[in-house]
PDB file of N, CA, C, O and CB in Angstrom:
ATOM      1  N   UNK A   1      -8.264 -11.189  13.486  1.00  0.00           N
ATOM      2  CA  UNK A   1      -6.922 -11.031  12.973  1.00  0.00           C
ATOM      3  C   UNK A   1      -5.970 -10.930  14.156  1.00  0.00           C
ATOM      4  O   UNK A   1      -6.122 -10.017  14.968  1.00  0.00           O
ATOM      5  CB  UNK A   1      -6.813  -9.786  12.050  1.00  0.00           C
ATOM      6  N   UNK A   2      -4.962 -11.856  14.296  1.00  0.00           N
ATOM      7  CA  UNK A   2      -3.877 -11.602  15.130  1.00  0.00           C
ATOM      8  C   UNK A   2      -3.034 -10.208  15.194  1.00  0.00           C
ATOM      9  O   UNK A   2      -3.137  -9.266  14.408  1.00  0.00           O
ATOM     10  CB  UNK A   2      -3.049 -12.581  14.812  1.00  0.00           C
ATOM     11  N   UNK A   3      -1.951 -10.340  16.624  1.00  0.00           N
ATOM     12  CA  UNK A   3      -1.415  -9.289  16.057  1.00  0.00           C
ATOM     13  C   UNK A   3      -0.025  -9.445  15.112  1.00  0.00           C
ATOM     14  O   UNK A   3       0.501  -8.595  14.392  1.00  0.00           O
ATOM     15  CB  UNK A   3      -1.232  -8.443  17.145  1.00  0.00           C
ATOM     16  N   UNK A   4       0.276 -10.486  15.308  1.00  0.00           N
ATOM     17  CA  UNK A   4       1.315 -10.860  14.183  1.00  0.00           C
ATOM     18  C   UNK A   4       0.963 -10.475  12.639  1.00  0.00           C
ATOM     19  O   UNK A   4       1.760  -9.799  11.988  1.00  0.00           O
ATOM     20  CB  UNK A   4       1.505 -12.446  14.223  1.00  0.00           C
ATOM     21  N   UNK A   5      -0.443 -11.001  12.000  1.00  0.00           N
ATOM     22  CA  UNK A   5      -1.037 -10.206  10.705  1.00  0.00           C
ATOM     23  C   UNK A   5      -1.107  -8.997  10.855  1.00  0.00           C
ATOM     24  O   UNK A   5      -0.915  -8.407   9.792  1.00  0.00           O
ATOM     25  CB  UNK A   5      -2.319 -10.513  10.275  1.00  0.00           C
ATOM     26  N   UNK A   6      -1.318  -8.270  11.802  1.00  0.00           N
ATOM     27  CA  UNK A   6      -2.037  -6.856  11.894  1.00  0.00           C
ATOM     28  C   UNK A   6       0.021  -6.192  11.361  1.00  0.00           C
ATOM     29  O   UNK A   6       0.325  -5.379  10.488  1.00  0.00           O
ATOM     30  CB  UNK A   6      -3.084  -6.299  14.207  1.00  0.00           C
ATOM     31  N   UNK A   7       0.754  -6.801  12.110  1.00  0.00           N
ATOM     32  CA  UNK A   7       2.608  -5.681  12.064  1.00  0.00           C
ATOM     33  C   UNK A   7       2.499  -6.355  10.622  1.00  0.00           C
ATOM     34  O   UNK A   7       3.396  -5.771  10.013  1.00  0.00           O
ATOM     35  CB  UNK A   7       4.680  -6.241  13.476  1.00  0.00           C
ATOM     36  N   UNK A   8       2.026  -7.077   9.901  1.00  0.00           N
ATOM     37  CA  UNK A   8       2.799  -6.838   8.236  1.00  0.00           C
ATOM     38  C   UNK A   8       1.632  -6.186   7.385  1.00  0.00           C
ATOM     39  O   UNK A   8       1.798  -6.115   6.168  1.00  0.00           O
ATOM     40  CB  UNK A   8       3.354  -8.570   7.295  1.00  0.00           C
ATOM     41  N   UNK A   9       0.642  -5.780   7.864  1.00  0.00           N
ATOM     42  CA  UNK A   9       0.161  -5.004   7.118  1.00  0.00           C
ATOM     43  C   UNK A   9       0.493  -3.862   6.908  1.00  0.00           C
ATOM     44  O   UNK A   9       0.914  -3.079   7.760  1.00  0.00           O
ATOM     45  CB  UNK A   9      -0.694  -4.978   7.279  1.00  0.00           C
ATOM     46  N   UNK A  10       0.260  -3.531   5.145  1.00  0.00           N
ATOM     47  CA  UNK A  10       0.746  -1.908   4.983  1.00  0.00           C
ATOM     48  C   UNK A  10      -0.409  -1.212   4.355  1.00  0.00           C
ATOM     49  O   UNK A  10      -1.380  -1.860   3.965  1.00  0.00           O
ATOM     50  CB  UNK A  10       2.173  -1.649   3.941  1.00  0.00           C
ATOM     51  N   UNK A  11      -0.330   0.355   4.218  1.00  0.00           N
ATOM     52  CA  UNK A  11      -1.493   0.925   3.451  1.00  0.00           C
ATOM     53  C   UNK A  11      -0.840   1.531   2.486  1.00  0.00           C
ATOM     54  O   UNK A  11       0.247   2.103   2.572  1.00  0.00           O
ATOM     55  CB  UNK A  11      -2.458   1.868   4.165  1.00  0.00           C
ATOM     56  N   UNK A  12      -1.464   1.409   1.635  1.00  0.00           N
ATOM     57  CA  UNK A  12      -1.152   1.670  -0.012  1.00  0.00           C
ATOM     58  C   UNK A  12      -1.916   2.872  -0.502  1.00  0.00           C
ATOM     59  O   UNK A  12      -2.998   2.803  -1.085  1.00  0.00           O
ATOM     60  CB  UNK A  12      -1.639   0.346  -1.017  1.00  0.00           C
ATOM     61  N   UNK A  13      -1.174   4.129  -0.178  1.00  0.00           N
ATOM     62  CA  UNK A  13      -1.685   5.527  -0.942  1.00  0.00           C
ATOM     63  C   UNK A  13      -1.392   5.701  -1.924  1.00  0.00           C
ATOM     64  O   UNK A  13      -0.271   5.297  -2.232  1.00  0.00           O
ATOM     65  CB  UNK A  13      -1.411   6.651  -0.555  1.00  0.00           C
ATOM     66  N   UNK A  14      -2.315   6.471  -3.082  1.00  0.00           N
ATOM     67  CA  UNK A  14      -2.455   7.079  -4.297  1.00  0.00           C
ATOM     68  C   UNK A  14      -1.221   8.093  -4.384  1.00  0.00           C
ATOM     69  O   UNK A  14      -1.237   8.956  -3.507  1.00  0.00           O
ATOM     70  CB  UNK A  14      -3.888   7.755  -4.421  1.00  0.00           C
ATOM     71  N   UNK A  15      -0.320   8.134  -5.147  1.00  0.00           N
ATOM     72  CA  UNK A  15       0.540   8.951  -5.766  1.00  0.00           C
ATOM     73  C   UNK A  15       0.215  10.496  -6.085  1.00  0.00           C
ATOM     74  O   UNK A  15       1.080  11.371  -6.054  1.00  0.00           O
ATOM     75  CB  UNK A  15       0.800   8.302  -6.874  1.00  0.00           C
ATOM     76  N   UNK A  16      -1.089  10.715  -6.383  1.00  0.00           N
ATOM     77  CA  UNK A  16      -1.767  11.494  -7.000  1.00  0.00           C
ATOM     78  C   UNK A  16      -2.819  12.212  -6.275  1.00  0.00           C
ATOM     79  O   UNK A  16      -2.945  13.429  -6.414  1.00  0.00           O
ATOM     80  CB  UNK A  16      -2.171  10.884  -7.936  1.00  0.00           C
ATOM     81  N   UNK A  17      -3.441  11.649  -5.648  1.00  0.00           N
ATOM     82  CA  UNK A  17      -4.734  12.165  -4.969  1.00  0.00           C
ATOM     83  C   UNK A  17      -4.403  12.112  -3.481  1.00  0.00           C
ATOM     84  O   UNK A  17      -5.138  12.729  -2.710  1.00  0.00           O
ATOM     85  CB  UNK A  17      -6.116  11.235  -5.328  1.00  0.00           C
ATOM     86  N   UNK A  18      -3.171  11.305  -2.925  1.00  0.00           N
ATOM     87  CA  UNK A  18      -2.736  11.243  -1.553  1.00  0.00           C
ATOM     88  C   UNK A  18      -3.994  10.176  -0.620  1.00  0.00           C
ATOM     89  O   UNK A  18      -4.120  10.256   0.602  1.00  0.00           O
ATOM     90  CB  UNK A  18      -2.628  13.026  -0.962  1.00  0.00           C
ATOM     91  N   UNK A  19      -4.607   9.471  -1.272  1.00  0.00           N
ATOM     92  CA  UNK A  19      -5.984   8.578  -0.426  1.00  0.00           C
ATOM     93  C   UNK A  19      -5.276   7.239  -0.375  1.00  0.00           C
ATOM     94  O   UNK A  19      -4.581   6.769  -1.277  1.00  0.00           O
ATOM     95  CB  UNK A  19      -7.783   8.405  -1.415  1.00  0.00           C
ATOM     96  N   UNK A  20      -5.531   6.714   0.741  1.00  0.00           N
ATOM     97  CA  UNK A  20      -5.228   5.651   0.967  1.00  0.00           C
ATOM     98  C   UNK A  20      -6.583   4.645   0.700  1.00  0.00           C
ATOM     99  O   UNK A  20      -7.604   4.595   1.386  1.00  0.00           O
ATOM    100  CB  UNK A  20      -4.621   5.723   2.257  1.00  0.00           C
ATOM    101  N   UNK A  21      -6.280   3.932  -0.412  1.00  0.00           N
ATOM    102  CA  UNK A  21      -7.079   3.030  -0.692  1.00  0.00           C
ATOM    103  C   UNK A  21      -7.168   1.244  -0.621  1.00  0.00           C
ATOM    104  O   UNK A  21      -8.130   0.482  -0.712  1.00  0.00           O
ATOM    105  CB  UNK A  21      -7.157   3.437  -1.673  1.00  0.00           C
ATOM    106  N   UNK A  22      -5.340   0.947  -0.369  1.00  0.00           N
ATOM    107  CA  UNK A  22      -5.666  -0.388  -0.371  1.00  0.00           C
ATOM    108  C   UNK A  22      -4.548  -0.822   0.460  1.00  0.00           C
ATOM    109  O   UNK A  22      -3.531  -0.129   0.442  1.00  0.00           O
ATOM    110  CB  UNK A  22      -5.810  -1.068  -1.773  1.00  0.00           C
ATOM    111  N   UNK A  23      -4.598  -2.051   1.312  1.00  0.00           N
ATOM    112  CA  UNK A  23      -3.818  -2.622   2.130  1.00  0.00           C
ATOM    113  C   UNK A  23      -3.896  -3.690   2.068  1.00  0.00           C
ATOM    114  O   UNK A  23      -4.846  -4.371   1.682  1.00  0.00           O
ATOM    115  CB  UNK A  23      -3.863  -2.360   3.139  1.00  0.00           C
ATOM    116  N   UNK A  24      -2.454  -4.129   2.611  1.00  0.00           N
ATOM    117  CA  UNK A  24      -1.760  -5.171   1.820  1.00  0.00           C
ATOM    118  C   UNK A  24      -0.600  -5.609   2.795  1.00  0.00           C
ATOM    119  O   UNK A  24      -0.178  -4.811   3.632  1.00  0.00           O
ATOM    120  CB  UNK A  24      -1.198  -4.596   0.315  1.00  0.00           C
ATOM    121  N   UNK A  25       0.018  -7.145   2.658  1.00  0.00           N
ATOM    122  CA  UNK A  25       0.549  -7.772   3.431  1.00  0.00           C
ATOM    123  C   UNK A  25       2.417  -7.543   3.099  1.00  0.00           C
ATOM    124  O   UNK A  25       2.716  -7.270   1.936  1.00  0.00           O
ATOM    125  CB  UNK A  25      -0.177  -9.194   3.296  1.00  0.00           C
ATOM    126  N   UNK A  26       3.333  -7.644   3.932  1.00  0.00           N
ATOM    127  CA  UNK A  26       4.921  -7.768   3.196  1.00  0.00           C
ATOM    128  C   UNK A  26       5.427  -7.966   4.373  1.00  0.00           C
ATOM    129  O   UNK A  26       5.184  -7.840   5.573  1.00  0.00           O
ATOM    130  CB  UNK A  26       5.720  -6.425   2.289  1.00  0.00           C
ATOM    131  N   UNK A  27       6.365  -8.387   3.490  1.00  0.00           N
ATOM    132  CA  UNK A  27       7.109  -9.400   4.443  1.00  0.00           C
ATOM    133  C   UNK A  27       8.081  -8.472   4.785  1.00  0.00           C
ATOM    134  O   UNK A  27       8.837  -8.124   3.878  1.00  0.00           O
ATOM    135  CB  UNK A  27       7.723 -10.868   3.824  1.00  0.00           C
ATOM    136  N   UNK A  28       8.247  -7.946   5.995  1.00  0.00           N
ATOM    137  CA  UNK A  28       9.239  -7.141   6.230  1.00  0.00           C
ATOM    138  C   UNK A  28      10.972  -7.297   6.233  1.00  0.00           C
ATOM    139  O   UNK A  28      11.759  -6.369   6.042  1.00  0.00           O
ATOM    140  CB  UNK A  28       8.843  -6.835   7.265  1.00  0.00           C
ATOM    141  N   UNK A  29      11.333  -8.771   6.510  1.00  0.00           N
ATOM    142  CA  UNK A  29      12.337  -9.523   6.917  1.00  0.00           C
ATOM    143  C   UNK A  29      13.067  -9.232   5.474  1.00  0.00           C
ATOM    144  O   UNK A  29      14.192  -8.733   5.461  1.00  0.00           O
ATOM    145  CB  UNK A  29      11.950 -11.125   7.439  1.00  0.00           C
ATOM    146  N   UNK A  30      12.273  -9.616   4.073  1.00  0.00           N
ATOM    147  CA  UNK A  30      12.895  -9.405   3.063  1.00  0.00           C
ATOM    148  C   UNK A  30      12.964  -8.425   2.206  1.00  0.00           C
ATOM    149  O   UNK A  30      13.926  -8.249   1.459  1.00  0.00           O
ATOM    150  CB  UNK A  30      12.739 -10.084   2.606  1.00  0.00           C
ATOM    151  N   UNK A  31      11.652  -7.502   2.261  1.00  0.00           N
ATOM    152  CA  UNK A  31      11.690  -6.179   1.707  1.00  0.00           C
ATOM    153  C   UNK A  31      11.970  -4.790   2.399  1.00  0.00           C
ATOM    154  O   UNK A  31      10.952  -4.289   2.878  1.00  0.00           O
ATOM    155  CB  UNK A  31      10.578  -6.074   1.202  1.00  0.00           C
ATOM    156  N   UNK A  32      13.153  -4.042   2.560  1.00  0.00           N
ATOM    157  CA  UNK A  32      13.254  -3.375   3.078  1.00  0.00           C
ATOM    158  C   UNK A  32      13.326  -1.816   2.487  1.00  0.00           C
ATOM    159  O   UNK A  32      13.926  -0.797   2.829  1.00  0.00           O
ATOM    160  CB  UNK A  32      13.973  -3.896   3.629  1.00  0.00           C
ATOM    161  N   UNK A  33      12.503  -2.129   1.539  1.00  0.00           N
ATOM    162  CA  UNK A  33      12.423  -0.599   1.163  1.00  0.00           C
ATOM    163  C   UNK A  33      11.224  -0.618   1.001  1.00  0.00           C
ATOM    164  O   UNK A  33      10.613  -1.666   1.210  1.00  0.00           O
ATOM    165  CB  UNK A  33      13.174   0.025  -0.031  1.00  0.00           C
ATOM    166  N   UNK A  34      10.450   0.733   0.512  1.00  0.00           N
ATOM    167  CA  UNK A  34       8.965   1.049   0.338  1.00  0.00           C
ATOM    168  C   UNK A  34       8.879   0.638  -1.175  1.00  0.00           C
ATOM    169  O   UNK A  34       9.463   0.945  -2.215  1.00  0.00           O
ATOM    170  CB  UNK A  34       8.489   2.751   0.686  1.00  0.00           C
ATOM    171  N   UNK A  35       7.494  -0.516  -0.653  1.00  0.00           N
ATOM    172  CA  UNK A  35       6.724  -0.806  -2.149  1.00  0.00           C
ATOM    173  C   UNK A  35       6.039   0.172  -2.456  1.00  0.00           C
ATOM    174  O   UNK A  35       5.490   1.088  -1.843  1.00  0.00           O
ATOM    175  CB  UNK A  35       5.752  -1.959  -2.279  1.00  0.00           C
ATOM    176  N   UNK A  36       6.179  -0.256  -3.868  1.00  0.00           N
ATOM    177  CA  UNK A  36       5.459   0.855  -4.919  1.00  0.00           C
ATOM    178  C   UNK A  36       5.118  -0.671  -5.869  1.00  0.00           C
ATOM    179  O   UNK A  36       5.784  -1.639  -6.239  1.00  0.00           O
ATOM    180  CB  UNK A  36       6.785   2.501  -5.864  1.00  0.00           C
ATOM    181  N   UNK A  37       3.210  -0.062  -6.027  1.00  0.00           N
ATOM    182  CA  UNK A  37       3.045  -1.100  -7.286  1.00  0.00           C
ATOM    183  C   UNK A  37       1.878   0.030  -7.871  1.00  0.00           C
ATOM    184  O   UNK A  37       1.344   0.945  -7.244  1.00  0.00           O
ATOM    185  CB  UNK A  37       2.400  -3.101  -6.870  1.00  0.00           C
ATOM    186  N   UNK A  38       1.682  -0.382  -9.315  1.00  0.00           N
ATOM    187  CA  UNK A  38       0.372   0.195 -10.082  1.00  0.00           C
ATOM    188  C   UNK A  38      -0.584  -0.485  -9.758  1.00  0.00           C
ATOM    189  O   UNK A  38      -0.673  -1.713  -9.761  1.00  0.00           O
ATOM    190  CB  UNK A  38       0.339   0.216 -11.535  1.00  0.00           C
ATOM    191  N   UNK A  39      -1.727   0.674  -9.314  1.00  0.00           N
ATOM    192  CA  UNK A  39      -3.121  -0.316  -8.830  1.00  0.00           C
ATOM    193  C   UNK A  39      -4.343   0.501  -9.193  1.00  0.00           C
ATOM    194  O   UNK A  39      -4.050   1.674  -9.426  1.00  0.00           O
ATOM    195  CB  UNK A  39      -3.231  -0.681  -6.989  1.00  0.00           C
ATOM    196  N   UNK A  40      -5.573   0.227  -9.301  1.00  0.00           N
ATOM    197  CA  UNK A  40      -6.684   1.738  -9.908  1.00  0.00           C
ATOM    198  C   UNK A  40      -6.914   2.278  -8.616  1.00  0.00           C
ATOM    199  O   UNK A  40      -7.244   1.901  -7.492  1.00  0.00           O
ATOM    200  CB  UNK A  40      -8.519   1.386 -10.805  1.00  0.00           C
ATOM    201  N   UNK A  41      -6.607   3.316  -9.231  1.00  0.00           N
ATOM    202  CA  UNK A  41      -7.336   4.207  -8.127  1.00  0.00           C
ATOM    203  C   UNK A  41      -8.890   4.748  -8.144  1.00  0.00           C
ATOM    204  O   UNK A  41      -8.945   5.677  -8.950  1.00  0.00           O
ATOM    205  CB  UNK A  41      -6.552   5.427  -8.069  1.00  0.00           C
ATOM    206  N   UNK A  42     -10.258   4.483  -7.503  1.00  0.00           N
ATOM    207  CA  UNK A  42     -11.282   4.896  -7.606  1.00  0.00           C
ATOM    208  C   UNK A  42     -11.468   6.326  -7.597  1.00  0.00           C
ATOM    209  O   UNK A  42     -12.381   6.781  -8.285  1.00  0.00           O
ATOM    210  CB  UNK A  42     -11.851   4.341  -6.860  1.00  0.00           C
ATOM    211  N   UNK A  43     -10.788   7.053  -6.965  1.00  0.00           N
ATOM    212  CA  UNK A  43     -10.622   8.299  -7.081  1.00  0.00           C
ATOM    213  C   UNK A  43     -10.374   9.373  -8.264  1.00  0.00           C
ATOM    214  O   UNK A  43     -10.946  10.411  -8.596  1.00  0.00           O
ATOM    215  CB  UNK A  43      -9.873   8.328  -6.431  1.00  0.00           C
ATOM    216  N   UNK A  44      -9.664   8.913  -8.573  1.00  0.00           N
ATOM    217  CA  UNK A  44      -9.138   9.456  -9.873  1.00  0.00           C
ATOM    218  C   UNK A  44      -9.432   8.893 -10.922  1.00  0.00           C
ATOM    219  O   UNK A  44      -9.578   9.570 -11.940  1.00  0.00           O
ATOM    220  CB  UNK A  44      -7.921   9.524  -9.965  1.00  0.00           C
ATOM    221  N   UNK A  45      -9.649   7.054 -10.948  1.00  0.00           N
ATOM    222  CA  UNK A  45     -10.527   6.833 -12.212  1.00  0.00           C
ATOM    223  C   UNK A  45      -9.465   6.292 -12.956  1.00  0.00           C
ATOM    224  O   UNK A  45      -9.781   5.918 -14.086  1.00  0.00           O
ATOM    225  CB  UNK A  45     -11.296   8.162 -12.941  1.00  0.00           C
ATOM    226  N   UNK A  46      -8.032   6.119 -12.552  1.00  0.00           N
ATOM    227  CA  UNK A  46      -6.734   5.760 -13.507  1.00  0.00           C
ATOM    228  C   UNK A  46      -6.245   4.650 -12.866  1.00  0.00           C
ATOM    229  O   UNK A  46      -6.733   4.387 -11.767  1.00  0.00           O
ATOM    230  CB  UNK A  46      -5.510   6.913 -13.658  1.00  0.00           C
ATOM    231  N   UNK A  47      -5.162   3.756 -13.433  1.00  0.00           N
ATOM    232  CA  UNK A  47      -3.991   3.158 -12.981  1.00  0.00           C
ATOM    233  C   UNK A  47      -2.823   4.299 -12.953  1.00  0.00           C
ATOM    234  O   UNK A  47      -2.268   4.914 -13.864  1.00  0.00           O
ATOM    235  CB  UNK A  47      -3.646   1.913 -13.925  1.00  0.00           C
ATOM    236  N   UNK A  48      -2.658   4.335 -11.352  1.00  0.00           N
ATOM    237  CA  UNK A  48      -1.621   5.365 -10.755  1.00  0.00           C
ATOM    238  C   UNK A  48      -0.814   4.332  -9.666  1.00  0.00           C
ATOM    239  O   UNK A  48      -1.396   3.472  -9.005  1.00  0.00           O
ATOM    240  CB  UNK A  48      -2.480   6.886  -9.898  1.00  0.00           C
ATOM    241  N   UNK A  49       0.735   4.615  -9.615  1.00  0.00           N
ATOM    242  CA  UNK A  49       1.522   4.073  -8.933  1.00  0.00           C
ATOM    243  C   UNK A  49       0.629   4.152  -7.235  1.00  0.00           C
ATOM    244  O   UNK A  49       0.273   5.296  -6.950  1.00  0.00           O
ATOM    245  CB  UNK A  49       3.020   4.856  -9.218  1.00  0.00           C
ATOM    246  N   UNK A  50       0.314   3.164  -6.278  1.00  0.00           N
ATOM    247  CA  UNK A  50       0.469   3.587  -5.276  1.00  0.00           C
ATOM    248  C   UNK A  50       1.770   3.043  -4.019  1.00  0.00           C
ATOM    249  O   UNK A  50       2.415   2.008  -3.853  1.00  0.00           O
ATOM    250  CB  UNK A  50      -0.774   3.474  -5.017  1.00  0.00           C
ATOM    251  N   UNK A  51       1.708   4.027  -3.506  1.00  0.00           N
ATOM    252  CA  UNK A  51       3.113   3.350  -2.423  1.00  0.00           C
ATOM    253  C   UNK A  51       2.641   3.510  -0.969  1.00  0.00           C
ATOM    254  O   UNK A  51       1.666   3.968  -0.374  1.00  0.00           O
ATOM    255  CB  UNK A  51       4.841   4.366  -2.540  1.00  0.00           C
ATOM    256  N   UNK A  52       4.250   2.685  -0.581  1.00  0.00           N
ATOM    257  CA  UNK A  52       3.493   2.595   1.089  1.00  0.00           C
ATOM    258  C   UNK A  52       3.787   3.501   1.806  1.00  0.00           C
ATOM    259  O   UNK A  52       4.789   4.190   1.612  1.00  0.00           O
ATOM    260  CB  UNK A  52       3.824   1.451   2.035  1.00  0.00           C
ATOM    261  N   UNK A  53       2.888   3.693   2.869  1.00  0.00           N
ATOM    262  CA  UNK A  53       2.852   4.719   3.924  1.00  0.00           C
ATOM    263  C   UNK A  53       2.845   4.238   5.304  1.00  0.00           C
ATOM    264  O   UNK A  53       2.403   3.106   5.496  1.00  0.00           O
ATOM    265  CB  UNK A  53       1.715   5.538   3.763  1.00  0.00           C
ATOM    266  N   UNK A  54       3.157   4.744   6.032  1.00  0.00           N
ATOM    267  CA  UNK A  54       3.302   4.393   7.686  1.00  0.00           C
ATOM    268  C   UNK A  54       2.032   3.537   8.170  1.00  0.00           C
ATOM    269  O   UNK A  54       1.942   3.177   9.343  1.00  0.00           O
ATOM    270  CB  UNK A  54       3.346   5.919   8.696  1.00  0.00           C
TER     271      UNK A  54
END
């Protein structure tokens, strides 16, 4: 993986349980606020919002 892929990757924590479970690509140029999408969380066993983190 370059490092150009590596700066648009983000990690996608659980709302709920605080675990970071999934990462994911964005385009920074056009989204400038923090995504939030519904995704399962293994942890908890639900569809829970997760959002991005540093």
């Amino acid at each position: 993986m370059s490092s150009k892929e590596r700066e648009n990757m983000i990690k996608m924590e659980c709302s709920e349980c605080k675990r970071v479970n999934y990462f994911s690509r964005k385009n920074k140029k056009l989204l400038k606020n923090r995504l939030e999408i519904k995704k399962y969380c293994r942890h908890c066993k639900k569809h829970l919002a997760h959002k991005e983190t540093k």
